[in-house]
N, C-alpha and C positions, 0 to 999 in steps of 0.2 A: 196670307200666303201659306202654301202647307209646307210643314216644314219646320214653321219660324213661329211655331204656337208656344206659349210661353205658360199654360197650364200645367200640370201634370196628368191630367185624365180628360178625352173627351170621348161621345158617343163614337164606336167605330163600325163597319160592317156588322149586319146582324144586331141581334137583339143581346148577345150575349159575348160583344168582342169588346171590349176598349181598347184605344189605343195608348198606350202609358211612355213615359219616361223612366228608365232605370234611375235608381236615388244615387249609384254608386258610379254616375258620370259616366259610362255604360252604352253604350245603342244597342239596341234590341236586335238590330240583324248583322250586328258586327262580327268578324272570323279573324282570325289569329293564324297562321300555317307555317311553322317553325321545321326547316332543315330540308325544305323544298324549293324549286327555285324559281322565282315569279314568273317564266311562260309557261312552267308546269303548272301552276297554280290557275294561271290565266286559261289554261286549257282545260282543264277540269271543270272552271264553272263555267263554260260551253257545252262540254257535256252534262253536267248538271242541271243544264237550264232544255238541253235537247232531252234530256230523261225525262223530263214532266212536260213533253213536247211546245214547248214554245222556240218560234220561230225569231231568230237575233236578227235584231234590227241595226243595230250601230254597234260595229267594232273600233274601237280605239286602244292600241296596247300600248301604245305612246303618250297617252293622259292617264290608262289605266280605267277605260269605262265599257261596261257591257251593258246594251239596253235589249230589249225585244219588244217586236210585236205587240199589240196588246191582242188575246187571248179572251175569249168565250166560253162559259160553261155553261151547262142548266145546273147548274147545282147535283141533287138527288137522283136526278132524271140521266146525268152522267158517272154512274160508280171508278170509269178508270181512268176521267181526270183528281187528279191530289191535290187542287188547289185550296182547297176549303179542308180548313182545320177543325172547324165544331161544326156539329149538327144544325146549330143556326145559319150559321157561314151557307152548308147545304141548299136549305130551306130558303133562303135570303135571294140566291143564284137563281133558285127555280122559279122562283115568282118574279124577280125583277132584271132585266136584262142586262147582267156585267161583265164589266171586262177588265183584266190584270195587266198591268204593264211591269216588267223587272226592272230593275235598274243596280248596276252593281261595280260599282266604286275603290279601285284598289287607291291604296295611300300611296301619293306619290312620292315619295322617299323609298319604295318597294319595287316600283318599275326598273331600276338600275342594280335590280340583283340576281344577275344572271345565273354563278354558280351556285347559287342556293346555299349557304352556308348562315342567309340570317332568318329573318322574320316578316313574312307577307302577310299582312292586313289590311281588309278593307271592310267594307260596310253594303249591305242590300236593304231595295226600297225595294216595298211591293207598292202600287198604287192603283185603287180599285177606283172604275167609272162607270156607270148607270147609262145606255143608251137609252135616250129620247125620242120618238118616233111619233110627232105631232100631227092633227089632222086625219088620223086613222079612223076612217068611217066603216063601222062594221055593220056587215048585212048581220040581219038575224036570221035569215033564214039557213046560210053557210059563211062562213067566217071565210070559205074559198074566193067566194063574191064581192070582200070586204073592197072597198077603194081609199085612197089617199087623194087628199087635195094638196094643193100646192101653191105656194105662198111666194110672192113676189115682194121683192125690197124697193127701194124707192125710184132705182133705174131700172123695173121691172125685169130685172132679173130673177130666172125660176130660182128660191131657195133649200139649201139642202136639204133631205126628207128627212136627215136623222142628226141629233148631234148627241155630244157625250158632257156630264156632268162630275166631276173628280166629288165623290161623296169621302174619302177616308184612306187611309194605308191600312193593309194588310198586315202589322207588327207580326202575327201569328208566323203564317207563311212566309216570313221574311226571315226569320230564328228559323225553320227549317231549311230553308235554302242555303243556309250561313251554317249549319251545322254541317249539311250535305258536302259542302266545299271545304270543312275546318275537315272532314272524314277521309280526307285526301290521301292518301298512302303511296306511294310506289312500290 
């Protein structure tokens, strides 16, 4: 289950990402925001997450969770999305079809501080997924021509044409997003 990996290092996006655990008990996309007060905080990384245009999916300010959409790039082929943090990351989009989901986690003990006087922390996941698009019959003559077949389950039902494979988190992009929100000022 991702998440619940008990390594310290495993292959992460790209050629040149891992995804690590901090030694110093730590999350990589954890944020701190001292002497603000949790729906300013809450609001900010709305904005934060509209700055790099992803669309929110799930509002909860009463658990304390922001999710969105998940999000498409090509990599290279798009310079004014910032979701790719190395040049691999890039490279990686362009050639393989992915897509980012946020998810972003205030502590709940920080929901109930209205006049801002203490300490708002929470934690961001990025989580990249690989779409699938099986049965893709391409012409050679124009790839415009190409067709798809379609695949029936056992109540012959048509099957969906595309599905999504969770390959990794995004730690990278996730410390950014978390810095973006820790940058919070009034």
């Amino acid at each position: 289950m991702l998440g619940c990996q008990t390594t310290t290092q495993r292959q992460g996006v790209g050629t040149d990402t891992h995804v690590n655990s901090e030694q110093d008990g730590t999350e990589l996309g954890s944020f701190a925001v001292e002497g603000v007060s949790y729906v300013d905080v809450f609001e900010h990384a709305r904005e934060v997450l509209a700055s790099y245009r992803f669309g929110v999916n799930r509002v909860d300010g009463a658990r304390g969770v922001l999710t969105t959409f998940p999000k498409r790039t090509v990599g290279i082929a798009s310079p004014w999305d910032q979701e790719q943090v190395t040049i691999g990351q890039e490279w990686e989009d362009f050639a393989n079809q992915q897509e980012r989901v946020i998810r972003i986690e205030f502590d709940q003990g920080d929901t109930t501080d209205i006049d801002g006087d203490g300490m708002v922390r929470g934690r961001v996941e990025v989580i990249v997924s690989r779409v699938h698009r099986p049965h893709w019959r391409i012409e050679a003559e124009s790839v415009r021509l190409s067709t798809h077949a379609r695949s029936r389950d056992e109540l012959g039902r048509v099957e969906a044409g595309e599905f999504r494979e969770v390959i990794g988190r995004d730690d990278a992009f996730a410390r950014k997003i978390a810095q973006a929100i820790e940058n919070h000022r009034d």
